[in-house]
N, CA, C and O atoms as a GROMACS GRO file, in nm:
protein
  336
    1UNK      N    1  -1.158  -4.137  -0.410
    1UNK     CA    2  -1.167  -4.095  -0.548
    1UNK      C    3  -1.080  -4.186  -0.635
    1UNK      O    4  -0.966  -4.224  -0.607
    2UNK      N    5  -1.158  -4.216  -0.754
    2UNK     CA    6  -1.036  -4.299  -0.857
    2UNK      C    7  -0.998  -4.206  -0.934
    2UNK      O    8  -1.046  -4.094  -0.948
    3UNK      N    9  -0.872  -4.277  -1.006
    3UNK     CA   10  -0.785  -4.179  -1.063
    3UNK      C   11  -0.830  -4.245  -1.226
    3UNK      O   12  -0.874  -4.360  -1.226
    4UNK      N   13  -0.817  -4.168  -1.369
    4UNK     CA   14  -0.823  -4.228  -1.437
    4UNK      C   15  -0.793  -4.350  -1.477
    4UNK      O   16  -0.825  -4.354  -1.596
    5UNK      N   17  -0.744  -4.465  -1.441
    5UNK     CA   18  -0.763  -4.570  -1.507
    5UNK      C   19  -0.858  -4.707  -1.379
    5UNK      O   20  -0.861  -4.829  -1.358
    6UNK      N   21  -0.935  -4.549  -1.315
    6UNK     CA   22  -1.060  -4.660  -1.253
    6UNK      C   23  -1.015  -4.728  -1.112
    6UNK      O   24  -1.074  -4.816  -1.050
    7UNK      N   25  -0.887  -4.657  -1.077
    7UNK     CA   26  -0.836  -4.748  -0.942
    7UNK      C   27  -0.837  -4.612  -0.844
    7UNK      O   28  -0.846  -4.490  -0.860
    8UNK      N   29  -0.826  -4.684  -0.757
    8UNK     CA   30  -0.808  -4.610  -0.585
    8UNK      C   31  -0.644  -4.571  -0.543
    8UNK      O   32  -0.575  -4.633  -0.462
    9UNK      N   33  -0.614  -4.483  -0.601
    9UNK     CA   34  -0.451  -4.496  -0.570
    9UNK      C   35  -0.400  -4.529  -0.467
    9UNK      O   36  -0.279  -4.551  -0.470
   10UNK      N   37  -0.485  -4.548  -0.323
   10UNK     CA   38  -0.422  -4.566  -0.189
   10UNK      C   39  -0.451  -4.682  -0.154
   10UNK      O   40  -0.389  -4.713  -0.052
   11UNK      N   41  -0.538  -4.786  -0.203
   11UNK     CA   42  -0.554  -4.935  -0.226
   11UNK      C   43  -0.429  -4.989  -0.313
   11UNK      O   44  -0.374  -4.915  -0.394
   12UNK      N   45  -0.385  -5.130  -0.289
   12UNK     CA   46  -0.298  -5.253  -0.325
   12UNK      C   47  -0.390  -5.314  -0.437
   12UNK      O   48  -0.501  -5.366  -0.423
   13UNK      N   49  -0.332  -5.300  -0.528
   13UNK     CA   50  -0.468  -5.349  -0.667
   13UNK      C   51  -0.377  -5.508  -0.733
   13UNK      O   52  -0.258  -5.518  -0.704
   14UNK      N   53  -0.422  -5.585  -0.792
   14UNK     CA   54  -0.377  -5.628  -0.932
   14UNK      C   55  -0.296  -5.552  -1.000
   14UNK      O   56  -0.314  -5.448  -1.063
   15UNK      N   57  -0.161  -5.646  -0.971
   15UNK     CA   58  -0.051  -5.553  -1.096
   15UNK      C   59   0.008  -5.450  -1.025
   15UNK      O   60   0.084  -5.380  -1.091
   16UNK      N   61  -0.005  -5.427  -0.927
   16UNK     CA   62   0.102  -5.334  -0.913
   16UNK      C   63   0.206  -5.411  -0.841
   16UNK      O   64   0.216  -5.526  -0.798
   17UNK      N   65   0.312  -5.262  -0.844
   17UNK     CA   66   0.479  -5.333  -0.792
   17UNK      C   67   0.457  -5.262  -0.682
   17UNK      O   68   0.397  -5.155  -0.680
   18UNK      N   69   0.514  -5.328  -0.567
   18UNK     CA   70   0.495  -5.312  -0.458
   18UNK      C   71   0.604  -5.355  -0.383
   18UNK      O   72   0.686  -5.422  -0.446
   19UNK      N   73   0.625  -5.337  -0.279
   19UNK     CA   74   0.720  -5.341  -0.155
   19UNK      C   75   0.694  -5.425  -0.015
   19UNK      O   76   0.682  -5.367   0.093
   20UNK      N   77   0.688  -5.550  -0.029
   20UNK     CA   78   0.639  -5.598   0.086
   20UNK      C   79   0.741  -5.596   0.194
   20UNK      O   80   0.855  -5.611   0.150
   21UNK      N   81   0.730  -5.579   0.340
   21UNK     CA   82   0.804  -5.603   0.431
   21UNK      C   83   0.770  -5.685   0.555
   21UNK      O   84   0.691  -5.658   0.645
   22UNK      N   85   0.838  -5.781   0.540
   22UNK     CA   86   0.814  -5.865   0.647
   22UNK      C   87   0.907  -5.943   0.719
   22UNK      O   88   0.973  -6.036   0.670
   23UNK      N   89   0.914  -5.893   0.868
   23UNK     CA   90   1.092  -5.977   0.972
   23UNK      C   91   1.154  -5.873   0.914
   23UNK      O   92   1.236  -5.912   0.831
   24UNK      N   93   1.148  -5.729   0.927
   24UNK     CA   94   1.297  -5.666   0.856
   24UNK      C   95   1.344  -5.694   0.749
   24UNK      O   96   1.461  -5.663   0.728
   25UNK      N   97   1.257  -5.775   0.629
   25UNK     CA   98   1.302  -5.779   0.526
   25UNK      C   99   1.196  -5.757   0.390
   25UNK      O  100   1.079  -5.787   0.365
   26UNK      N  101   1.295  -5.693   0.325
   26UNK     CA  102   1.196  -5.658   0.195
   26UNK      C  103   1.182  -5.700   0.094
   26UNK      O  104   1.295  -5.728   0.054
   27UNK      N  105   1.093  -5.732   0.005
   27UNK     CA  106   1.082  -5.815  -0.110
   27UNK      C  107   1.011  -5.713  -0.221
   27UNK      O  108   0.908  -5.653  -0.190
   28UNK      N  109   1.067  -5.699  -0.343
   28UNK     CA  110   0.961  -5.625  -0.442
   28UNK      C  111   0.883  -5.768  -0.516
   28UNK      O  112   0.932  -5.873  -0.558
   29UNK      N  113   0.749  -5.721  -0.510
   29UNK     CA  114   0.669  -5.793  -0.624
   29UNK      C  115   0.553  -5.734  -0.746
   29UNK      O  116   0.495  -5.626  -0.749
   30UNK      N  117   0.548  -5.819  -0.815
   30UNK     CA  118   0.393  -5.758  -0.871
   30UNK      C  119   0.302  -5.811  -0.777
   30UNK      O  120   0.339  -5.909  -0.712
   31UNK      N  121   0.145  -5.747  -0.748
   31UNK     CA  122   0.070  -5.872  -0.695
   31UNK      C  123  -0.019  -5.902  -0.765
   31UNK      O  124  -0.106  -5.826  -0.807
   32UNK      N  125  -0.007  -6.051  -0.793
   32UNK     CA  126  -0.111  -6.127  -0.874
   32UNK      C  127  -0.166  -6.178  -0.816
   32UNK      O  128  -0.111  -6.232  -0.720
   33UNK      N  129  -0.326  -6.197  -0.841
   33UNK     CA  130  -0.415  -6.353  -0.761
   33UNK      C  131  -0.329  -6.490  -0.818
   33UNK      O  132  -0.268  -6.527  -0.919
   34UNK      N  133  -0.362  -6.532  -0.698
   34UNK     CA  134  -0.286  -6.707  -0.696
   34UNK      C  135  -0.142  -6.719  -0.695
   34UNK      O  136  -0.081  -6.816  -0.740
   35UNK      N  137  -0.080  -6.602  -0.634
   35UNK     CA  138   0.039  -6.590  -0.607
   35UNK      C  139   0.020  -6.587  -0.480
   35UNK      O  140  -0.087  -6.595  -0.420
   36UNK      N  141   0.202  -6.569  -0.407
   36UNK     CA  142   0.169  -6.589  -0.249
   36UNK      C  143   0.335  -6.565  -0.218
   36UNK      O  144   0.425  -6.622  -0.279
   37UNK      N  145   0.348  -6.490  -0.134
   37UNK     CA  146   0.493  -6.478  -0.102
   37UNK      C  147   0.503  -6.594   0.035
   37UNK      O  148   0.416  -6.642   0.109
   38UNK      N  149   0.628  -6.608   0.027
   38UNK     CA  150   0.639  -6.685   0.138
   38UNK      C  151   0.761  -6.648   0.227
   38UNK      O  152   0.871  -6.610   0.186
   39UNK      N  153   0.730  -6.662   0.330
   39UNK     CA  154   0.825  -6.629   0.458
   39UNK      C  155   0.866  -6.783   0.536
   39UNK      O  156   0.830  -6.895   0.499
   40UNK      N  157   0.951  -6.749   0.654
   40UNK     CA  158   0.962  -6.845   0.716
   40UNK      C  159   0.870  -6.844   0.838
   40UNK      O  160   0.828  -6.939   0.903
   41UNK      N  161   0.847  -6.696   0.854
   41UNK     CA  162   0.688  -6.702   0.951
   41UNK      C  163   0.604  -6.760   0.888
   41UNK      O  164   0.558  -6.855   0.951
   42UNK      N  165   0.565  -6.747   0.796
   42UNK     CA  166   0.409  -6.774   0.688
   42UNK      C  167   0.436  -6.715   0.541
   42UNK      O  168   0.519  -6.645   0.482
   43UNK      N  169   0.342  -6.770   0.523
   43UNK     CA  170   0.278  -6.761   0.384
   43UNK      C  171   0.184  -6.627   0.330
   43UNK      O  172   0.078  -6.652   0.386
   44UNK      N  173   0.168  -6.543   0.279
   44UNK     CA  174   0.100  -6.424   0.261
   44UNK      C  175   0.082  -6.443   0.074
   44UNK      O  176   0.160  -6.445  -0.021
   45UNK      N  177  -0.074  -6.455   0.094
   45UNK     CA  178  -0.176  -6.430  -0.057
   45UNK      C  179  -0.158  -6.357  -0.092
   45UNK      O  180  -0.158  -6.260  -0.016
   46UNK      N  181  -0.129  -6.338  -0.223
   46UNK     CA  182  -0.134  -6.179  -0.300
   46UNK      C  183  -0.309  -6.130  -0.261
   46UNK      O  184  -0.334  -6.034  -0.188
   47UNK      N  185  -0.400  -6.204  -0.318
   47UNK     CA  186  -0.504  -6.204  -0.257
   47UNK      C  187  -0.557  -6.080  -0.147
   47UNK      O  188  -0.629  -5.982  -0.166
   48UNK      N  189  -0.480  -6.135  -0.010
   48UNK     CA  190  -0.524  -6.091   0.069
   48UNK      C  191  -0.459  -5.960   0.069
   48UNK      O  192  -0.515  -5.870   0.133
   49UNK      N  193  -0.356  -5.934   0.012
   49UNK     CA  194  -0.312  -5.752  -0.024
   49UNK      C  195  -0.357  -5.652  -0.082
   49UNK      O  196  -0.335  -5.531  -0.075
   50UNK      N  197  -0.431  -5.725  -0.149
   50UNK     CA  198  -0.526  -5.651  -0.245
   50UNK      C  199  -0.649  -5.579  -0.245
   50UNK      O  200  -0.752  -5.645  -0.260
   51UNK      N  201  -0.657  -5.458  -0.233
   51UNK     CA  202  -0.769  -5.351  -0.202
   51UNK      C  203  -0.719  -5.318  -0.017
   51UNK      O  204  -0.752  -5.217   0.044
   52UNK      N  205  -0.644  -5.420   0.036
   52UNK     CA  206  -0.574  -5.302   0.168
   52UNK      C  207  -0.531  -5.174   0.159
   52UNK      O  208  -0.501  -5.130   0.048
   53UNK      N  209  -0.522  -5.113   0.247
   53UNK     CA  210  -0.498  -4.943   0.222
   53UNK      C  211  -0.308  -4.997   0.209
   53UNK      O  212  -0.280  -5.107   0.256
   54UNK      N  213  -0.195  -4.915   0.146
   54UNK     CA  214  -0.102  -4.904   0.186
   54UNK      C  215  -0.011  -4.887   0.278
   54UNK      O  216   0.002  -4.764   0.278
   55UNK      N  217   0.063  -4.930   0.357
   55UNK     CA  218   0.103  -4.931   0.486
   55UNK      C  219   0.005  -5.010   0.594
   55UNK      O  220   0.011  -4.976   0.713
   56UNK      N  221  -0.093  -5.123   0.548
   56UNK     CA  222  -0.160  -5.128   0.646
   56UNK      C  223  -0.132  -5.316   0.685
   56UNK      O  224  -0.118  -5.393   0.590
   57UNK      N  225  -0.128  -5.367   0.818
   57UNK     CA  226  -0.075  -5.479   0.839
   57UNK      C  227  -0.184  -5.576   0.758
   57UNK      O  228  -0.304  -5.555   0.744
   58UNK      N  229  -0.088  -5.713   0.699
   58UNK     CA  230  -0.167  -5.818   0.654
   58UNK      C  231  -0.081  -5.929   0.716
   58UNK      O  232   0.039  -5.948   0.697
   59UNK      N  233  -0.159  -5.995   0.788
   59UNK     CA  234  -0.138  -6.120   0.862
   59UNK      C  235  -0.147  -6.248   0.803
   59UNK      O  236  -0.252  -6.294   0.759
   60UNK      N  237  -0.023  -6.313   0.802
   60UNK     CA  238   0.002  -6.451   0.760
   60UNK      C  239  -0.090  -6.542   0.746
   60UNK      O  240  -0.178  -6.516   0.828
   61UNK      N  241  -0.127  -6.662   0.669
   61UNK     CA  242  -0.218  -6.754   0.666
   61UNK      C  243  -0.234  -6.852   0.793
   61UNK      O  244  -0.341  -6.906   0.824
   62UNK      N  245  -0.100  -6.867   0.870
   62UNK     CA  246  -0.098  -6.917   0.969
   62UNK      C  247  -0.110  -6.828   1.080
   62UNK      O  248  -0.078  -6.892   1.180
   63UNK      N  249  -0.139  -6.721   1.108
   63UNK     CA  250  -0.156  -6.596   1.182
   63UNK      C  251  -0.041  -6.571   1.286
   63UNK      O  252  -0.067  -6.516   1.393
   64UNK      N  253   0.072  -6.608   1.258
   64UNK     CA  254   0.231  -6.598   1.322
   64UNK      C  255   0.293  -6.462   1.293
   64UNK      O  256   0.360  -6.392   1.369
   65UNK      N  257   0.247  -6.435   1.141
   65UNK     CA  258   0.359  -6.345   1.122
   65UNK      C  259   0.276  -6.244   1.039
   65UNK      O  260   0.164  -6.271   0.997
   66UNK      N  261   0.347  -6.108   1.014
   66UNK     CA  262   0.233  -5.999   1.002
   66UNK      C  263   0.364  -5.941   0.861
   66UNK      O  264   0.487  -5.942   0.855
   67UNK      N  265   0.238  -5.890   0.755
   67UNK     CA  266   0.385  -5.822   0.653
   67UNK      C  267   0.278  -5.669   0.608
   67UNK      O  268   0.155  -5.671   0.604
   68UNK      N  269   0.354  -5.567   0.583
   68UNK     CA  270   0.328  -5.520   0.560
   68UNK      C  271   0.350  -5.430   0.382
   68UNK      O  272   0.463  -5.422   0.334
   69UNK      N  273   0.243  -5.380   0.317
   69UNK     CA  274   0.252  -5.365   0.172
   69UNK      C  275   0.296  -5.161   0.184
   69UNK      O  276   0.258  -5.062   0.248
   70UNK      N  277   0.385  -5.193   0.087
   70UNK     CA  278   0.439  -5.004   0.061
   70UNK      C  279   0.440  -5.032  -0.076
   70UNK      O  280   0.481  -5.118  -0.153
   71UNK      N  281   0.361  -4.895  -0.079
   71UNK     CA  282   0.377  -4.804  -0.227
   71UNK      C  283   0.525  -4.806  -0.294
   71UNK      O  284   0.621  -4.746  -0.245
   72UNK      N  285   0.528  -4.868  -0.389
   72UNK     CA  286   0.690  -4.855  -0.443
   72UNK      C  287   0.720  -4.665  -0.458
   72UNK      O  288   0.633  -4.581  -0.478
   73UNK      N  289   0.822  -4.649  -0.447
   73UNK     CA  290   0.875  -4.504  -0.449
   73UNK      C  291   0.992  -4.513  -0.475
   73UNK      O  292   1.064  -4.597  -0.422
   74UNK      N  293   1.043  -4.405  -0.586
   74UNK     CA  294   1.188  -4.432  -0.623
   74UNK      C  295   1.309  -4.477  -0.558
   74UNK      O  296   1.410  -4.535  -0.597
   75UNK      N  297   1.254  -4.416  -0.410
   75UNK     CA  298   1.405  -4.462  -0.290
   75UNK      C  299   1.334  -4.609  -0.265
   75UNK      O  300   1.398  -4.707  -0.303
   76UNK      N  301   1.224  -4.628  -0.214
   76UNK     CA  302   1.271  -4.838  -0.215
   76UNK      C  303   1.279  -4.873  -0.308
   76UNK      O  304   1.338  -4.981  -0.312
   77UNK      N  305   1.225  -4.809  -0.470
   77UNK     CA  306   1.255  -4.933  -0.558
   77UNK      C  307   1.430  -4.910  -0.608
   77UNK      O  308   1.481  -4.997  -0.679
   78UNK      N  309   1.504  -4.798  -0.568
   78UNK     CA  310   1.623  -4.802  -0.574
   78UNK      C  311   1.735  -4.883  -0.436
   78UNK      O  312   1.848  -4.931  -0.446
   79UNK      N  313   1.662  -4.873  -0.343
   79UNK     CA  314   1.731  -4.969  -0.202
   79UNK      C  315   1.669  -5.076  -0.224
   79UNK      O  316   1.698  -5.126  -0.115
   80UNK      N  317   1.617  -5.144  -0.266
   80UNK     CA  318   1.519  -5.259  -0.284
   80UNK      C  319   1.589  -5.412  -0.384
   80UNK      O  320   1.598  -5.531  -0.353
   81UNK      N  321   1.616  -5.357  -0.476
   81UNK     CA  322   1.613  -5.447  -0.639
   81UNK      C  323   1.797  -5.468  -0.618
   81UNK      O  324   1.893  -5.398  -0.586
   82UNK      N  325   1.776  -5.583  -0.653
   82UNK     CA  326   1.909  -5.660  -0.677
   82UNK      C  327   1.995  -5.574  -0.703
   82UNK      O  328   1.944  -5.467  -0.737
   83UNK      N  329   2.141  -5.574  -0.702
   83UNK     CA  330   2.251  -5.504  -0.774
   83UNK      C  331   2.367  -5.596  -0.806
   83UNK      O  332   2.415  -5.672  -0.722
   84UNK      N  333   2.409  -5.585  -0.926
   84UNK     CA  334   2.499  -5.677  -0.941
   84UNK      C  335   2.663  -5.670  -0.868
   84UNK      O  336   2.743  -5.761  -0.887
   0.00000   0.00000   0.00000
């Protein structure tokens, strides 16, 4: 079911902030097309995150290393984000 503004809430869309984890480590991003996080395993497309279910594995461009996308939620985006 979509929710009013036409999206799948349990899909990785365009624009959202998100929680990637990959090697025990976490990164917040937006995900945009033609973006791409990068690891020292690999490389991961925003692309390819996009319309995955949440929590579900996405595998590196070089197929080494595996990251996985979380729903931002107040406790990671509060354990998550820089602190000065």
């Amino acid at each position: 079911a979509m929710n009013i503004e036409g999206r799948v809430p349990w899909l990785a869309s365009e624009g959202d902030v998100v929680v990637i984890e990959s090697e025990g480590k976490r990164f917040v991003r937006y995900l945009k097309r033609g973006d791409a996080l990068g690891t020292p395993v690999g490389s991961y497309p925003h692309s390819e995150m996009m319309g995955v279910p949440f929590c579900a594995p996405t595998i590196a461009l070089n197929n080494v290393g595996a990251a996985t996308v979380l729903r931002t939620t107040p406790e990671l985006w509060l354990t998550n984000l820089p602190h000065r």
